[in-house]
N, C-alpha and C positions, 0 to 999 in steps of 0.2 A: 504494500500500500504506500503512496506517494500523498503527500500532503505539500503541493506548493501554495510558500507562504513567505509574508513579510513579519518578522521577528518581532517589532514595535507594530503590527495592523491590529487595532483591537480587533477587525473581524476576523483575523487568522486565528485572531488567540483562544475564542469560543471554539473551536472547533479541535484544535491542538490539546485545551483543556477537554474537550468532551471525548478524544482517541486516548489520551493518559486517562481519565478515569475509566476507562471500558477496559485497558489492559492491552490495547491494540498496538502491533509491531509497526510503524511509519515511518519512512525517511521523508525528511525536506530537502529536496534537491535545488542546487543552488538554483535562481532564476537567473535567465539569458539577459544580457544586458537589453533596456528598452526591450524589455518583455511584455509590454502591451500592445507593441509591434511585429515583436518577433516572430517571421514564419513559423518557426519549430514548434513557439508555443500555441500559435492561434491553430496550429493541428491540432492541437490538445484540445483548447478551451478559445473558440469562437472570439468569445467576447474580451478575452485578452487582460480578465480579472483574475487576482486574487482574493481569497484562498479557491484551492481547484483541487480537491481530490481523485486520485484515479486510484482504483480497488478494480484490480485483475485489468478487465477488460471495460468496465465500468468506469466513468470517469462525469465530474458534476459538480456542477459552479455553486456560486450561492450561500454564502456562510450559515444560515436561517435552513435553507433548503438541504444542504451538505449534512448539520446538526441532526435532522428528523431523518435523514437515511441513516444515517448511521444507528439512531432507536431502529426504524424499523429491522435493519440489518445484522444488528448486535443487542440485541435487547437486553444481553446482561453487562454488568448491574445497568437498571432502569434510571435514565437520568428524565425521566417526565412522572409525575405523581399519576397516582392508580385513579382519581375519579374523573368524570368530565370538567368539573368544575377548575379543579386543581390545574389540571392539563391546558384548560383554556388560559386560565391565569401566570400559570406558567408561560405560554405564549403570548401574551398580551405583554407581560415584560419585555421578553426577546425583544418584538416586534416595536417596544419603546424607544429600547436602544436603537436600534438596528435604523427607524425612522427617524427618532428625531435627536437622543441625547448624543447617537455615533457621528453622525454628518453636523452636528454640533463643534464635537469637539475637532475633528479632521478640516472645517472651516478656520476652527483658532488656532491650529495646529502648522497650514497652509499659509494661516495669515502671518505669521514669523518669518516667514523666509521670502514672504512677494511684493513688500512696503505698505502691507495694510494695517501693522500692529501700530499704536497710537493715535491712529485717525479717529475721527467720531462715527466715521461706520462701523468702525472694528471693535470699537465701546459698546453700540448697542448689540455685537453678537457677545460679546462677556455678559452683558446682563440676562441675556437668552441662555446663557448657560445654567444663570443662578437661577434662575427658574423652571428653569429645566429639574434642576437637579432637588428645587424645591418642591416640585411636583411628584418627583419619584420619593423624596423623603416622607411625605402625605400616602403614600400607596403600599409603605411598605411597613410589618411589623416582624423587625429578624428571632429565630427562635430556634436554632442560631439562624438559619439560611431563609433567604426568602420566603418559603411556602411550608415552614416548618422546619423538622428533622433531615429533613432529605435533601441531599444537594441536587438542585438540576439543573438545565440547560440558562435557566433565565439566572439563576448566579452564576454560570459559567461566561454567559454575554460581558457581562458587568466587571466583572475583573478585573482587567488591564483598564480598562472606560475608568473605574475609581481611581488607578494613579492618574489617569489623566486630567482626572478633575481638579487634584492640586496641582501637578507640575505647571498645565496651562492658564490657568487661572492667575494664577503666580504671577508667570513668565508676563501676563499681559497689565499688570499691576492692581488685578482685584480678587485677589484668594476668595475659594470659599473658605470657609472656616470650619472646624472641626464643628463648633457650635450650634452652626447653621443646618448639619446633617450627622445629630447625634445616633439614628438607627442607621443609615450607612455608615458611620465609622466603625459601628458596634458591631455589624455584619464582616466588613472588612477585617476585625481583626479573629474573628476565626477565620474568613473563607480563606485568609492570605495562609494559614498553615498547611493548608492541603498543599500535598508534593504537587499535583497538575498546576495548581496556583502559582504557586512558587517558582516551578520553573517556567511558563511564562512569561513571569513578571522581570524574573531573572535575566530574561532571553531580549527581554525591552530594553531595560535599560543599560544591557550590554551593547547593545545593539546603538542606542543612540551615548554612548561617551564619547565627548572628543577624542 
């Protein structure tokens, strides 16, 4: 099983975490330079994104989409809760991230390096973040993990997203504050002990040191 993927992409990272906790064997092969052009890769994967699993002869884009094959395909251990209810809310997370807190932070992320940080545009996306992240603090009760005892995919999303929420917040001169989201910090300091977490998170900010 092949798992291409960028080190620091939160969406590689939901997925990376969701193969370590299943016990799944993966390599990440290095990607082709300007591998959203790269012949080699659009053989692979059309659309010229990361992350891009390929299992055997199977191969499928889509961090969100990639996560629920691997449930369907690997069912054990179960990273989605046993009711309907549970399972929707578990995805109603994902789908949180994935729509609005991930393209959130990959905007502030973006905005460091292309002359957008200090302008008054790039102010009103820090304040979209505090709200952002205000909203998820209002949706969520850890006990430890999201949706109870059970780690799943919609903590798995969130992972590497939480460091990002202090480093870039930071970086753009308006921290959240621990204060501001006392049940995600309280969530974070279990989920950060899990090995899939850990390494990860590891893997990020190796990835981004000068």
């Amino acid at each position: 099983m092949k798992l291409y993927q960028l080190p620091y992409s939160h969406y590689s990272a939901k997925v990376k975490i969701a193969l370590l906790e299943k016990g799944l064997a993966f390599e990440t092969p290095a990607l082709p330079a300007n591998y959203h052009s790269a012949p080699e890769f659009l053989a692979l994967n059309p659309l010229g994104k990361v992350p891009f699993l390929q299992d055997g002869a199977f191969g499928i884009g889509e961090s969100e989409v990639i996560a629920e094959y691997l449930e369907d395909r690997y069912p054990q251990p179960p990273l989605l809760p046993a009711t309907p209810e549970a399972r929707a809310r578990s995805r109603w997370l994902s789908r949180f991230h994935d729509l609005y807190l991930g393209p959130q932070l990959s905007t502030l992320y973006f905005a460091l390096s292309d002359g957008r940080a200090g302008k008054p545009e790039c102010a009103v996306e820090v304040d979209r973040l505090h709200e952002l992240v205000a909203l998820l603090e209002s949706q969520i009760e850890p006990a430890p993990y999201f949706l109870g005892s059970q780690f799943t995919l919609a903590d798995a999303s969130f992972v590497l997203s939480f460091w990002y929420i202090g480093l870039l917040s930071k970086a753009h001169g308006k921290p959240v504050s621990d204060a501001a989201m006392p049940r995600l910090v309280q969530w974070f300091a279990t989920v950060s002990q899990r090995s899939s977490a850990a390494a990860v998170l590891k893997a990020a900010e190796l990835s981004l040191a000068p």
